[in-house]
C-alpha positions in Angstrom: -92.3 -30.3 -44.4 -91.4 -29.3 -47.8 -89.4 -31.7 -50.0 -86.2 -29.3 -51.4 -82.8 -30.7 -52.9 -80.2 -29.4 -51.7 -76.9 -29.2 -53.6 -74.5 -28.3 -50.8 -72.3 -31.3 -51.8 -68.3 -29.9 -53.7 -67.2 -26.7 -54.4 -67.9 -24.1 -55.9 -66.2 -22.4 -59.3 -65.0 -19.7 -56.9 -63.3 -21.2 -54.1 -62.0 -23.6 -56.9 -60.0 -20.5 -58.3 -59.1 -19.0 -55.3 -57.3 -22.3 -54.7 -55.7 -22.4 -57.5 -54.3 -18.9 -57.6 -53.2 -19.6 -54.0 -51.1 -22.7 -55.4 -49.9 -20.7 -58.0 -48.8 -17.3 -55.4 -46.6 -20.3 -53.5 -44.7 -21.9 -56.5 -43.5 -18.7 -57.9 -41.8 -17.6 -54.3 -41.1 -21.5 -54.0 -39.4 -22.0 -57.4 -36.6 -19.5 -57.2 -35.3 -21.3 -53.6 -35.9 -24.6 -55.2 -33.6 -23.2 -57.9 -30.8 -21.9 -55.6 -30.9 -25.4 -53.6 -30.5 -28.1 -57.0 -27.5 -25.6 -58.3 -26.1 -26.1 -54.6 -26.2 -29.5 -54.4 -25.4 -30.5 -57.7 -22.0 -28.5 -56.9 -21.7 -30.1 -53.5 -22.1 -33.7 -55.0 -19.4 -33.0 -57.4 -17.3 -32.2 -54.6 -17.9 -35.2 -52.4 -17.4 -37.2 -55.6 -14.3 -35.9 -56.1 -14.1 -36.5 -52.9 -14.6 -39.9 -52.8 -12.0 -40.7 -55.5 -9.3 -39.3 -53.4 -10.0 -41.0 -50.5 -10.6 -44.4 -52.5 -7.5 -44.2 -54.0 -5.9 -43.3 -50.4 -7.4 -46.6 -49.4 -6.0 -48.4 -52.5 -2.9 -47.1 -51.5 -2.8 -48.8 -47.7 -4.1 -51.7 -48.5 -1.9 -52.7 -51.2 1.1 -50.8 -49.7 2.2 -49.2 -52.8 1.6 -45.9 -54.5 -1.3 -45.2 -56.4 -1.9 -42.3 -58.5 -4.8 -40.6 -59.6 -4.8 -40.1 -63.0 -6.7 -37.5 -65.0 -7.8 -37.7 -68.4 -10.3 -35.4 -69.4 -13.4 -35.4 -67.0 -12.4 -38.8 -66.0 -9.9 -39.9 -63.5 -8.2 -43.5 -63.3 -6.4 -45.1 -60.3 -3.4 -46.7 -61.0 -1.3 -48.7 -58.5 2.4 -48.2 -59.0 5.3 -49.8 -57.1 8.0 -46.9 -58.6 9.8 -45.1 -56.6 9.6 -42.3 -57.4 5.8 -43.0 -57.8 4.5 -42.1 -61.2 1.5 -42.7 -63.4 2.6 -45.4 -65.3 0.9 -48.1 -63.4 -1.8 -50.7 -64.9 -5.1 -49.1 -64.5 -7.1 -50.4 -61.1 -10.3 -52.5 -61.9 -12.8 -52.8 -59.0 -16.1 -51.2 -57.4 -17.3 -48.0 -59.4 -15.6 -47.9 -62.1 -17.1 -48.1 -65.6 -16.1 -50.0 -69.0 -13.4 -47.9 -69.6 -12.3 -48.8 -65.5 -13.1 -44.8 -65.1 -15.0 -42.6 -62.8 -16.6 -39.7 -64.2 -15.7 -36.8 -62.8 -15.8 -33.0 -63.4 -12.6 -30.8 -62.4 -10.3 -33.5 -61.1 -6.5 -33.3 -60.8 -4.2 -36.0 -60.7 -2.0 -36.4 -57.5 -0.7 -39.6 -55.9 -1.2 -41.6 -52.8 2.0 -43.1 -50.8 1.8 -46.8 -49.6 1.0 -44.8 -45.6 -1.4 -42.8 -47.1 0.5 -39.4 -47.4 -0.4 -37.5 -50.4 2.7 -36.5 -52.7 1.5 -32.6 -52.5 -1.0 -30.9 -50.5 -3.3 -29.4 -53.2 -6.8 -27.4 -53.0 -9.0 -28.2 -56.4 -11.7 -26.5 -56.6 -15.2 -26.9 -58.4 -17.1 -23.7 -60.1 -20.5 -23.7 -61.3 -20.1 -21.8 -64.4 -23.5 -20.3 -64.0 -24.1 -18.9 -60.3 -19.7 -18.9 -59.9 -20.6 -20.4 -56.4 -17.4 -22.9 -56.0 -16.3 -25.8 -53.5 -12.9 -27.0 -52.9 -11.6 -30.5 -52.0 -8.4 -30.2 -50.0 -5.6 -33.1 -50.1 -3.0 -32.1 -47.4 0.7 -33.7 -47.0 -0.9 -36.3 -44.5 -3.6 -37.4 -47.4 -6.5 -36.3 -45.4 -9.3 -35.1 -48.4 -11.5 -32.2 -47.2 -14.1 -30.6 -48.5 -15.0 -27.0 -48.0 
């Protein structure tokens, strides 16, 4: 029996390549979905933040039985519990879960509208959120009954 070493062990610089170009063939048709998908949801968790606010402030609103407004400054909005009638934004500014040092919540495209002590909203309203670069848009819906939507 001859004595031969073998080197069958790895791969070789040619399968290595082919591997390689095959990774490279799948990110460029991956990257453009990938693409589409974070401008999506970056829109779509704007929205439910907005969202969010609306609803919290609905809440604030029963619980405390009293009007509370949403407030808009900016891209911030504020929550501020009034007990005029007719409600208004004149309230002292709500302190509690989520908001930051300046008791806001950072949010893009908000619009002020206020919250009734049942939880009726003092106008239906649609806002709507645009990404300025695809123009792909979602709107948050208030109606008279305070329900907050998102579509």
């Amino acid at each position: 029996m001859p004595n031969t070493i073998s080197n069958d062990r790895g791969f070789s610089i040619t399968e290595l390549l082919v591997v390689i170009g095959l990774i490279g063939v799948l990110s460029l048709v991956a990257v453009p979905s990938v693409l589409t998908y974070w401008r999506n949801s970056s829109l779509t968790s704007g929205a439910e933040q907005l969202a969010s606010v609306m609803n919290r402030a609905r809440q604030l609103a029963i619980s405390q039985n009293r009007s509370v407004c949403v407030e808009r400054s900016g891209t911030n909005v504020r929550l501020r519990p009034t007990s005029n009638s007719p409600a208004d934004c004149t309230g002292a500014v709500w302190t509690g879960v989520g908001t930051d040092s300046a008791n806001s919540r950072q949010v893009s495209g908000a619009a002020s509208a206020i919250f009734s002590n049942v939880g009726g909203a003092s106008t239906t309203a649609t806002y709507t959120l645009t990404d300025p670069k695809t123009g792909l848009s979602r709107s948050v819906v208030v109606s008279s009954t305070g329900r907050v939507t998102i579509q």
